[in-house]
C-alpha positions in Angstrom: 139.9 102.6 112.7 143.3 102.7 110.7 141.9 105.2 108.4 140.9 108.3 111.6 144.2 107.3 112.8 145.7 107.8 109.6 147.3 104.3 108.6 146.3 101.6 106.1 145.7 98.8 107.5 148.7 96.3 108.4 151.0 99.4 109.3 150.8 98.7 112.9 149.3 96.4 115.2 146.5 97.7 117.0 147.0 98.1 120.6 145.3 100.1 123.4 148.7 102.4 123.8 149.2 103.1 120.5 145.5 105.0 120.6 146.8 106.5 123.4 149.4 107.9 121.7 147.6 109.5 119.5 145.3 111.2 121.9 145.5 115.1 122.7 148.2 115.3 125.0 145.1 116.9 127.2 143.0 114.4 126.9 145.3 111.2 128.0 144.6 111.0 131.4 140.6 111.3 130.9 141.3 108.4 127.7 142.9 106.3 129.9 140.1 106.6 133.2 137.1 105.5 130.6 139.4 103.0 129.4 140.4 102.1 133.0 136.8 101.9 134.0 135.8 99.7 131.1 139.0 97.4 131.5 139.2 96.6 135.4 135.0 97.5 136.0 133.3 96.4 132.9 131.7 100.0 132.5 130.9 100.7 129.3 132.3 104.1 128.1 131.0 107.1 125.5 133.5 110.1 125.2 134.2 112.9 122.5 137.8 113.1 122.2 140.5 114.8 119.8 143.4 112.9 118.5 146.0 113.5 116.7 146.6 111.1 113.7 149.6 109.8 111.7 149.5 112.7 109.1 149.8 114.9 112.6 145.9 116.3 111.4 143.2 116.7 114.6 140.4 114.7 114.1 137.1 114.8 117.0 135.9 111.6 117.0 133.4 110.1 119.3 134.6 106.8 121.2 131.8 104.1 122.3 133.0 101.0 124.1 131.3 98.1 125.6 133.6 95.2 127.7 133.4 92.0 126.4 132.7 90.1 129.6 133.6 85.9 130.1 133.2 84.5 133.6 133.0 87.8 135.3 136.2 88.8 133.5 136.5 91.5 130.8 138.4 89.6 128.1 138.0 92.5 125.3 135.6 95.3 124.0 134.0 95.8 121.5 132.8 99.3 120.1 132.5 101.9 117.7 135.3 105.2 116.9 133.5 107.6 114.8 135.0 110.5 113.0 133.1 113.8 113.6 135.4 116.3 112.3 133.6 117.6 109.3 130.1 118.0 111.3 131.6 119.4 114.4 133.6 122.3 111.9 130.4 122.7 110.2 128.4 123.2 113.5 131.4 125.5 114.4 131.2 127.3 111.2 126.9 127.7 111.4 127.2 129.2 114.9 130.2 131.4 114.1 128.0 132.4 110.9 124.9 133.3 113.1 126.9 135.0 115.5 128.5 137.2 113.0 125.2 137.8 111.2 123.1 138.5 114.6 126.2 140.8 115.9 126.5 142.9 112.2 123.1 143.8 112.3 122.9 144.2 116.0 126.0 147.4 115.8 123.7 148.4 112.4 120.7 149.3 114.2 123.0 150.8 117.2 124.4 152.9 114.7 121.4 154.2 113.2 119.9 154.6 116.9 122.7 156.9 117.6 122.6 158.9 114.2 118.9 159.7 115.4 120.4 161.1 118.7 123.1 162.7 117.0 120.1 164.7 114.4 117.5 165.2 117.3 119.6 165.9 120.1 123.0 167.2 119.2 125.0 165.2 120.8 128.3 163.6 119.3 128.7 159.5 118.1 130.5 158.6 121.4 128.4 160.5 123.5 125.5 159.3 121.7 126.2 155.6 122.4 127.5 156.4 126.1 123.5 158.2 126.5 122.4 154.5 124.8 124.3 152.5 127.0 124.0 154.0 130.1 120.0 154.4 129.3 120.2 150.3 128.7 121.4 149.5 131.8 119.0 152.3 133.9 116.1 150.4 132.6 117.7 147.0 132.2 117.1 146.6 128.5 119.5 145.5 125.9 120.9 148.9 123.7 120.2 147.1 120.8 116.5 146.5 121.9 116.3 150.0 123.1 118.1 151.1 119.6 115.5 149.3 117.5 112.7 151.3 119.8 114.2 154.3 118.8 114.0 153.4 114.8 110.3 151.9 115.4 109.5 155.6 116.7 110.8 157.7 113.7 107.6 156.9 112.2 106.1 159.2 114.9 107.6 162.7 115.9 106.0 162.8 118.8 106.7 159.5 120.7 110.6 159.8 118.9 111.0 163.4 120.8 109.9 161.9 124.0 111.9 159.0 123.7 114.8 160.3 123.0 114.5 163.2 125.3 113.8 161.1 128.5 117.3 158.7 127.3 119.1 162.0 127.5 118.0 163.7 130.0 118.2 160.7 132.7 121.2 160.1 131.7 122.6 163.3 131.7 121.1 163.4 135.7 123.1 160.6 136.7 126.8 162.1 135.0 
């Protein structure tokens, strides 16, 4: 507990405002309704919080309490703070990754999708995409899925001219 909030121990004296203190400024007034509902109810509590520790650095931690209950009366808690930090940047930096990854090679089929419409129909790389686009949205497909139909069909003249014809010329009908 000292060490996510950035002390050694004996620094301070634990005590429910000093955690509060070191919540996100944003997150206070949630903080203190779980608290409030473990403390007066005897609710227990899970929440996934930031806070902001001694050294001033962010941590996420994940907060489970449980009232300690004598006679009907919550006399303490008893629960568990867990730093999450690392696995929640990592997580962060996987999907980011993906994203990136999915995204580059989404625009690299796009591109070559409107390099064959450029060859086969003359058109230029804005109006290319803009034939793409507005095509995509006609038929309610995705451009990149309709790009990558337009690569599977360079393997066969025919199908590729009739493709690529009926993209332009329905689009050009509805300028």
């Amino acid at each position: 507990m000292y060490a996510i909030h950035g002390y050694e121990p004996g620094d301070i004296v634990p005590a429910l405002e000093v955690g509060f203190a070191h919540v996100e400024p944003a997150s206070r007034d949630e903080a203190r309704s779980y608290w409030g509902e473990t403390l007066t109810a005897g609710i227990p509590a899970a929440w996934y919080y930031t806070l902001i520790n001694a050294r001033a650095r962010p941590r996420r931690v994940l907060a489970v309490v449980d009232p300690l209950i004598e006679d009907g009366v919550v006399r303490g808690v008893r629960g568990f703070l867990i730093d999450i930090t690392v696995s929640v940047r990592d997580e962060i930096t996987s999907v980011a990754n993906t994203a990136v990854a999915r995204s580059a090679a989404k625009r690299a089929v796009i591109e070559q999708a409107k390099g064959v419409l450029l060859v086969t129909q003359g058109l230029g790389a804005e109006e290319a995409f803009a034939r793409l686009n507005q095509y995509s949205q006609r038929v309610n497909r995705k451009v990149a899925l309709l790009a990558q139909d337009i690569l599977d069909a360079t393997a066969d003249p025919q199908i590729l001219r009739t493709l690529t014809r009926s993209i332009c010329a329905a689009t050009a009908t509805n300028q």
